[in-house]
Structures are given as structure tokens and as C-alpha cells.
N, C-alpha and C positions, 0 to 999 in steps of 0.2 A: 269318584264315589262320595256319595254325602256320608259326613262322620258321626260316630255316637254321639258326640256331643250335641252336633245339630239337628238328630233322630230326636233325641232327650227333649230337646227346646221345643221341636216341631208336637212333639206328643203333651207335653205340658199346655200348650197352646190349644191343643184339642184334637190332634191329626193322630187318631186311630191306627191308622194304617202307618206310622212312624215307629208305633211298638211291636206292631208286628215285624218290621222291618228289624229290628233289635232282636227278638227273640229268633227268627228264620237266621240271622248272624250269628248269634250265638249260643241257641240252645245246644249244639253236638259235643261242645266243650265246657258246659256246666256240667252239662248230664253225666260226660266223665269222672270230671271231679265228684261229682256225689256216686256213683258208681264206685268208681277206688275206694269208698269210702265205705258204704252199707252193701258191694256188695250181691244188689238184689235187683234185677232188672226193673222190678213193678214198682222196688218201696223207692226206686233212682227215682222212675217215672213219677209218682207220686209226691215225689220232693221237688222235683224239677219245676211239677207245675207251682205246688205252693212256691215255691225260690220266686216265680216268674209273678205270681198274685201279690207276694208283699213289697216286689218291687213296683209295679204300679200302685199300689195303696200308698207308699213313702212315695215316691212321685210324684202325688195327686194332691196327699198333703203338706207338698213341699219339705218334704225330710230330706230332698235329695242337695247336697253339695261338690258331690265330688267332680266338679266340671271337668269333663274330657276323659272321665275314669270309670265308663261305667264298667267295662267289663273286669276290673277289679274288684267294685263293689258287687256286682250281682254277683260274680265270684265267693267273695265274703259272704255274701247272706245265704248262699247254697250253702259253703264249706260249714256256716253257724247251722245250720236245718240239720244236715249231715250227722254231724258231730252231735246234736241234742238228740236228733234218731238215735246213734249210737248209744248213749250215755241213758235213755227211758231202756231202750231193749237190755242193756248192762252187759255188752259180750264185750269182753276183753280179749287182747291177743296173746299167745304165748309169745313172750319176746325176745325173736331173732337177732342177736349181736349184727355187727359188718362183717362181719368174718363167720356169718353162716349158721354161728353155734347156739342152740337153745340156752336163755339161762337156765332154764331145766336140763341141762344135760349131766348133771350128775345123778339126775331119776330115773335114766333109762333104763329099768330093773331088766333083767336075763328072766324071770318070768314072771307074768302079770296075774302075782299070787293076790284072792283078797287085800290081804294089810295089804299089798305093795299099792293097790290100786284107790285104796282109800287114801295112803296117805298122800299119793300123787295129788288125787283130788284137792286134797286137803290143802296142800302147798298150791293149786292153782289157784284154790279160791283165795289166800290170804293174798299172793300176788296180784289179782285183780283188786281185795282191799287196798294194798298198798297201792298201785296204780293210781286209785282215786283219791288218792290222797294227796298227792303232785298237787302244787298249783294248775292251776289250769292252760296257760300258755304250755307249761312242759307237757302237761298228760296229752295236752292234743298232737303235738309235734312226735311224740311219742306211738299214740294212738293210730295217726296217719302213715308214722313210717312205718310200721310194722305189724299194721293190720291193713290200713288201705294202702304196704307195698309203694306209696309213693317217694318219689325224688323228692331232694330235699328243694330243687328249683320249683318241683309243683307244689309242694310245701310253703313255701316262699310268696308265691303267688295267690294261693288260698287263702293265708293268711294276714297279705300284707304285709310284712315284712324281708330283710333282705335273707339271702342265704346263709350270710355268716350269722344270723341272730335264730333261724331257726336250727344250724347245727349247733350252735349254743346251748339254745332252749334243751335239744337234746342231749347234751353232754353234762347239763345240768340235773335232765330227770335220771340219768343213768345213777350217776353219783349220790344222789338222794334216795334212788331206788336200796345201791349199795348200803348206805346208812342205813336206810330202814331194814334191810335184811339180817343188816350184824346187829342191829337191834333187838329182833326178833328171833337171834340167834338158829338162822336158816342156813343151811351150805350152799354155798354157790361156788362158781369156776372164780377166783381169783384171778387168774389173766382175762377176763371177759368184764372187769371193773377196773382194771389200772389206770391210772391218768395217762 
């Protein structure tokens, strides 16, 4: 079977039917990855195709270096569509620990009286403030795990780097999330921030 790298070459050279060949490869596992991500069958579909339009535009104007690696990078340029979808629409996740537990779980009022519900509100929204506030490498690895539910391997792979740096990444926004909260002077689960 001819390889992406040689699809790449062949298409650069002007053979049409080379990118097609690419995209028929591997559109079912873009489309995932921006899936896990927004979510939304149409807004995937709608990403997928833009993902597939700026890779032949960087193609065409020789943007492309990554020899051998394309499905990394068209990877990358979905997981980046993905992630700026995310970040225009501004939905944040409530964020789920490894061990299951909301760091809102000390909100789960016994009855969802007005105050209780505003101030719930109220602590989600500062939490998607703080959220954005992360550097950006954390808020995404953060973002991905616990809204787009992904591994830290398809993490890893989205973003280019290896495992250990994206559970890094995340042990990193956890603990800064931490700061910012005792900053803010917010309750949270203490055994759900421990090193």
C-alpha cells in the first residue's frame, strides 16, 4: 500500500485523486477526535471538512514539513479547530477528578432552593473563569479530558505530545486550579487536590 508520505508527494505534484486518497484514510478518525471534542455531529462534520480545507491550503503553499507524519499533523490541525470551536462557544466542563468525584461535590445541596441555585451557578461560572485562565497547553489537556472524556493516549496523540507530558500538563492545571480556588477562597474536596 502506498504511504502518506508518498499520497503527500504525489498530491503536491498535482495528483488530485492522492488527497483523496488521504482523506478516504483517514477522515473516520479525525472526525472522532473532533467529535470527543464538540461533541455535535454537524459542528464534527463542519470541522472535519474545514481540518481537511487547511490542510490542502498549507500543502499547496508548502507549509507542510512534517514528512511521514501526516496523520499527526492533520490530527493537530483538527484537535486546534476543535479546541477554538470550543473556546468561541465558551462551554466549559464541570470537572470530573479520576476517581469519579465532581470538584463540585460539596454543592450538592438536599434541595435545589433559589440561593442554592444561584450560588451553584455562581461557582460554575467563576470555575470556567478560572479554567481560562490555565495556560493554554493545561486548559486544553484539561478541557479534553473531562469534557471530550478522552484518554490521555488520544490526548497524547492530538496534541503531539507524549503521555507523560500530557498527564503532566494535567497535574499541573489541577494544582493551579487548587491555588486559584484557595485564593478565591472557594470550598473544595481537599482529598480531590492532594499531590
Amino acid at each position: 500500500m502506498i504511504s502518506d508520505a508518498q499520497l503527500v508527494s504525489l498530491y503536491i505534484k498535482g495528483n488530485e485523486e492522492a488527497f483523496a486518497q488521504l482523506l478516504k484514510r483517514h477522515k473516520s478518525k479525525v472526525y472522532t477526535t473532533i467529535y470527543l471534542i464538540v461533541k455535535d455531529q454537524y459542528i464534527a462534520e463542519d470541522l472535519l471538512q474545514e481540518t481537511f480545507i487547511k490542510a490542502i491550503n498549507k500543502l499547496r503553499s508548502g507549509d507542510y514539513n512534517e514528512e511521514g507524519k501526516f496523520l499527526p499533523w492533520v490530527m493537530r490541525i483538527a484537535h486546534n479547530l476543535a479546541i477554538d470551536y470550543f473556546r468561541r462557544a465558551k462551554r466549559y466542563p464541570t470537572v470530573i477528578m479520576e476517581d469519579g468525584t465532581s470538584i463540585f461535590n460539596s454543592l450538592n445541596f438536599s434541595e435545589d432552593s433559589t440561593e442554592s441555585i444561584q450560588i451553584k451557578d455562581e461557582t460554575h461560572a467563576l470555575l470556567r473563569n478560572l479554567i481560562q485562565t490555565l495556560p493554554d497547553p493545561q486548559k486544553e489537556v484539561l478541557l479534553m479530558r473531562h469534557y471530550g472524556e478522552m484518554s490521555f493516549q488520544e490526548i497524547a496523540e492530538a496534541t503531539g505530545v507524549s503521555i507523560n507530558t500530557a498527564l503532566g500538563r494535567m497535574r499541573y492545571a489541577l494544582i493551579n486550579l487548587r491555588k486559584k480556588l484557595e485564593k478565591n477562597n472557594i470550598a473544595y474536596d481537599q482529598n480531590l487536590y492532594s499531590d
